[in-house]
Rosetta silent file (secondary structure, phi, psi, omega in degrees, C-alpha in Angstrom):
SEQUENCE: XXXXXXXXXXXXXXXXXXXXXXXXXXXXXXXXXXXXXXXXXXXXXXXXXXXXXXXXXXXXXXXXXXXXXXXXXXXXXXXXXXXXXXXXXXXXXXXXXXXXXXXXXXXXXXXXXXX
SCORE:     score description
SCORE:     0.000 S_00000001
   1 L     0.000  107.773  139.900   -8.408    0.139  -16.880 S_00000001
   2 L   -36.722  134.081 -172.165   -4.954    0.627  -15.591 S_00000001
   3 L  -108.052  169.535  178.647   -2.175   -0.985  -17.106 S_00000001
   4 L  -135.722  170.997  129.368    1.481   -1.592  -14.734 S_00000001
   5 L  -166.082  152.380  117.749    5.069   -2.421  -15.375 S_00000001
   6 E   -55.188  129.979  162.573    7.298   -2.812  -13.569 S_00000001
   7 E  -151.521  168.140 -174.318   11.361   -2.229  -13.417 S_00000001
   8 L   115.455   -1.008  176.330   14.680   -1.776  -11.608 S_00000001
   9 L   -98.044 -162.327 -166.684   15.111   -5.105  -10.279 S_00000001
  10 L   167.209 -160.167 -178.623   18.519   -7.046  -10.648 S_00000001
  11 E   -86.366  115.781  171.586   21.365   -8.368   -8.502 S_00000001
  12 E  -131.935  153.975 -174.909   22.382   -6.638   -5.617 S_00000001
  13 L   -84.769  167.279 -165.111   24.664   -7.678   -2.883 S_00000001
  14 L   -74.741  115.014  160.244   23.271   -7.849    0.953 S_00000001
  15 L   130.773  -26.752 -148.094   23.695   -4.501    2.135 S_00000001
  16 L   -58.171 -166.674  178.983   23.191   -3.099   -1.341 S_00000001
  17 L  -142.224  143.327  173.201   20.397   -0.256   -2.645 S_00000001
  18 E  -164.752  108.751  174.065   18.031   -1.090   -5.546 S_00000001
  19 E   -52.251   94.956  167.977   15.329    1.379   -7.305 S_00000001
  20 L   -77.227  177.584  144.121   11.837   -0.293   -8.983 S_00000001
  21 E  -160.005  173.302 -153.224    9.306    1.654  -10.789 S_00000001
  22 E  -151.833  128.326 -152.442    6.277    0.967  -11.652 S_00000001
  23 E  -131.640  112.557 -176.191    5.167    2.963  -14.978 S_00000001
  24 L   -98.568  108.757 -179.143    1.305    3.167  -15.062 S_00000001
  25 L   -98.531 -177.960 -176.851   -0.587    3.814  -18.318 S_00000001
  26 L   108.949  178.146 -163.881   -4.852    4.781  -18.499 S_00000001
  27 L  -114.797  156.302  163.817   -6.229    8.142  -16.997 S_00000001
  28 L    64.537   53.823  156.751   -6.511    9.560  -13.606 S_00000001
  29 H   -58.315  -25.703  163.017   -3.447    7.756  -11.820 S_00000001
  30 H   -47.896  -28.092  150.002   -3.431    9.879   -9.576 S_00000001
  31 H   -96.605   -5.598  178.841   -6.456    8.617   -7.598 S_00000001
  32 L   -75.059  148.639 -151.987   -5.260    4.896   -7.437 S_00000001
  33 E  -112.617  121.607 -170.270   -4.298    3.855   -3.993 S_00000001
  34 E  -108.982  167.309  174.678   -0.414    2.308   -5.495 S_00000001
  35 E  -154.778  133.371  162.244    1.485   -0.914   -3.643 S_00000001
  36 E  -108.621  114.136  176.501    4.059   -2.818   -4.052 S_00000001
  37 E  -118.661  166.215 -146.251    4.064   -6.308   -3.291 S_00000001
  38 E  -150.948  116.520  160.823    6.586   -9.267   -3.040 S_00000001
  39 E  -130.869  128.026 -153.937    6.266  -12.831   -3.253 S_00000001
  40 L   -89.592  151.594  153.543    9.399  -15.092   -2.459 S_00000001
  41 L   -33.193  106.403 -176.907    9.307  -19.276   -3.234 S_00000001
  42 L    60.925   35.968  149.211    6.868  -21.003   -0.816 S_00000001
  43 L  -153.638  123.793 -170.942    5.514  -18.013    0.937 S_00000001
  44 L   -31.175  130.387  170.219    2.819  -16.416   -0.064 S_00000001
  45 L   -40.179  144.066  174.103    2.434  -12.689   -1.670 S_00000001
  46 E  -141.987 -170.185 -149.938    2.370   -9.989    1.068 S_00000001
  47 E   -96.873   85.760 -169.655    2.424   -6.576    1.261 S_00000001
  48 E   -88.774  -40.942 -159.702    6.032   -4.363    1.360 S_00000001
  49 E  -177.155  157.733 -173.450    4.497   -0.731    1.277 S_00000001
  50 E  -141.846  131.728 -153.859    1.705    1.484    0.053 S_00000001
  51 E  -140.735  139.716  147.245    1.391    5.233   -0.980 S_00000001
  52 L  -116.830 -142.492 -143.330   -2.176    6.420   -1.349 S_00000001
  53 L   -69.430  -76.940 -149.937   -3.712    9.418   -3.468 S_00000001
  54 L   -70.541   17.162  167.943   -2.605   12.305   -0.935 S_00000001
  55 L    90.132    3.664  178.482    0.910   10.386   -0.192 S_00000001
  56 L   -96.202  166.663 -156.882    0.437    8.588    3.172 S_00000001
  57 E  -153.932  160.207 -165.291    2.306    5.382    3.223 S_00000001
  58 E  -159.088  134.536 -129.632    2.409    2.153    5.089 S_00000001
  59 E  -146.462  131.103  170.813    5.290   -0.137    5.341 S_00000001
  60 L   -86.478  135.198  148.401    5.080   -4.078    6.301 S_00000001
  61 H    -0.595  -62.688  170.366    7.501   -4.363    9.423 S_00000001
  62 H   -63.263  -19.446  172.755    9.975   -6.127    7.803 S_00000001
  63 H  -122.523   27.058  174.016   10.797   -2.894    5.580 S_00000001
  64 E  -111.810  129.423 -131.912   10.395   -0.017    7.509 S_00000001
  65 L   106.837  -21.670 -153.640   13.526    1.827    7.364 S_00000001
  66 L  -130.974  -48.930 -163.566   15.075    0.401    5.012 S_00000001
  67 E  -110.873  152.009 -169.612   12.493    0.876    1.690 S_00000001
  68 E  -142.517  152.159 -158.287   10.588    4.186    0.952 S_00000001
  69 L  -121.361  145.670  132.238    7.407    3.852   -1.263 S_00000001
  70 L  -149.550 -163.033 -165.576    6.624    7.830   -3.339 S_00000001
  71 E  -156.308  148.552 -175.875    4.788    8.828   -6.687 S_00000001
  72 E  -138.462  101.432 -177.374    5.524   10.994   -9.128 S_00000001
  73 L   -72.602  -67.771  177.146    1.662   11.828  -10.409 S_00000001
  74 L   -42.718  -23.037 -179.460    3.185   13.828  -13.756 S_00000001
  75 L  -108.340   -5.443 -171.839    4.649   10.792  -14.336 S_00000001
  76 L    98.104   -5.899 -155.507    2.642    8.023  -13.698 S_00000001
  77 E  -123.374  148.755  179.025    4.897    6.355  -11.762 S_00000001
  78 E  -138.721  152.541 -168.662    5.246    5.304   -8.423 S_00000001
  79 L  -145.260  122.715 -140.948    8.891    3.924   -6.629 S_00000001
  80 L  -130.266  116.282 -147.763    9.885    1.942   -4.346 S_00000001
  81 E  -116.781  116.404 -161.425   13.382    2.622   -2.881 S_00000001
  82 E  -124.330  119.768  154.754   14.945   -0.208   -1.182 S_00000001
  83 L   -78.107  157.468  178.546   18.154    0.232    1.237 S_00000001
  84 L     3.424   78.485  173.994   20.279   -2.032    2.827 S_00000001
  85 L   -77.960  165.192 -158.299   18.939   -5.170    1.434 S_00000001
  86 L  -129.477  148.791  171.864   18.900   -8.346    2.817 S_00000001
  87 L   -78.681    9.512  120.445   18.788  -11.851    1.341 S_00000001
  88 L   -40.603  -20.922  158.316   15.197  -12.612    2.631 S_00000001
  89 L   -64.634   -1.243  172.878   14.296   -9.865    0.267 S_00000001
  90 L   -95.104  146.863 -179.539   14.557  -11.702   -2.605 S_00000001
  91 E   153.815  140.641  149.336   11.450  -12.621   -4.069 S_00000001
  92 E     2.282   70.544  166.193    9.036  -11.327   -7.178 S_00000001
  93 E   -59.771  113.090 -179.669    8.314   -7.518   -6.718 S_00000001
  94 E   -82.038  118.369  154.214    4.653   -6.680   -7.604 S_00000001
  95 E   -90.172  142.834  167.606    3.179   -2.696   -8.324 S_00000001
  96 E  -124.761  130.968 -166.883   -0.447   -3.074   -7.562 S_00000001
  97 L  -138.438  116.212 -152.862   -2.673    0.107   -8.304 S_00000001
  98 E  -115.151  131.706  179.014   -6.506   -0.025   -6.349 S_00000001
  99 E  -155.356  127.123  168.047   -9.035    2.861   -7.013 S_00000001
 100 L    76.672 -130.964  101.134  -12.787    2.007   -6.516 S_00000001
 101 L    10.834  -44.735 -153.389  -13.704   -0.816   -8.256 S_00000001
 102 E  -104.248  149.163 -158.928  -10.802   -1.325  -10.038 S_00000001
 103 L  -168.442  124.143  177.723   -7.731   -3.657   -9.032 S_00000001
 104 L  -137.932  136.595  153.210   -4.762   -3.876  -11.643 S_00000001
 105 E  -118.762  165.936  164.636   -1.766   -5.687  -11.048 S_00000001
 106 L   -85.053 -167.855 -170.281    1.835   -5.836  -13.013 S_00000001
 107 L   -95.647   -0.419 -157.327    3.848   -8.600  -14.461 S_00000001
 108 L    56.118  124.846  155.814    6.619   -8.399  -11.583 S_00000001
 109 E  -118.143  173.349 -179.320   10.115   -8.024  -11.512 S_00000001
 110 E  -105.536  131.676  172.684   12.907   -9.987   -9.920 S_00000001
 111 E   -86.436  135.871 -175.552   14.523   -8.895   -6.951 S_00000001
 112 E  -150.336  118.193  174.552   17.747  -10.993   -6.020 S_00000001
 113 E  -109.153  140.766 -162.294   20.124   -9.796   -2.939 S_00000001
 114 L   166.687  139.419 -164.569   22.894  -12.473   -2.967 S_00000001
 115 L   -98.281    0.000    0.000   26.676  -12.180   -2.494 S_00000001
């Protein structure tokens, strides 16, 4: 069973840049399908972006352009690189890591864009 944390969030002002990562222990990350997900006060978790095994990626609407999803497979880690944030972007950041069977989520960290 994959384990997650998550880190990298903080304060950032509206416009701002802000790295997670999401540091996965257990064997064979490298086949888990990884995600990052986000849930703000009174709206439900959704979906910001997705990397699977071979590196294709998928973006919710609302972040495409601005946030880049990648993996670093030696490391375990997968990262989710968020540009010119917005203050609708605040909200809970989730790594989620799906293989099979198998469904692991992290504790979340908090994202806060705010001037």
């Amino acid at each position: 069973q994959v384990q997650l944390v998550e880190s990298g969030g903080g304060l950032v002002q509206p416009g701002g840049s802000l790295r997670l990562s999401c540091s996965a222990s257990g064997g064979f990350f490298r086949l888990y399908v990884m995600g990052w997900y986000r849930q703000a006060p009174g709206k439900q978790r959704e979906l910001v972006a997705r990397i699977s095994s071979d590196s294709s990626t998928d973006y919710a609407d609302s972040v495409k352009g601005r946030f880049t999803i990648s993996r670093d497979n030696a490391k375990n880690t997968v990262y989710l690189q968020m540009n010119s944030l917005k203050p609708e972007d605040k909200a809970v950041y989730y790594c989620n890591a799906a293989y099979m069977r198998v469904v692991a989520w992290g504790q979340g960290t908090q994202v806060t864009v705010s001037s």
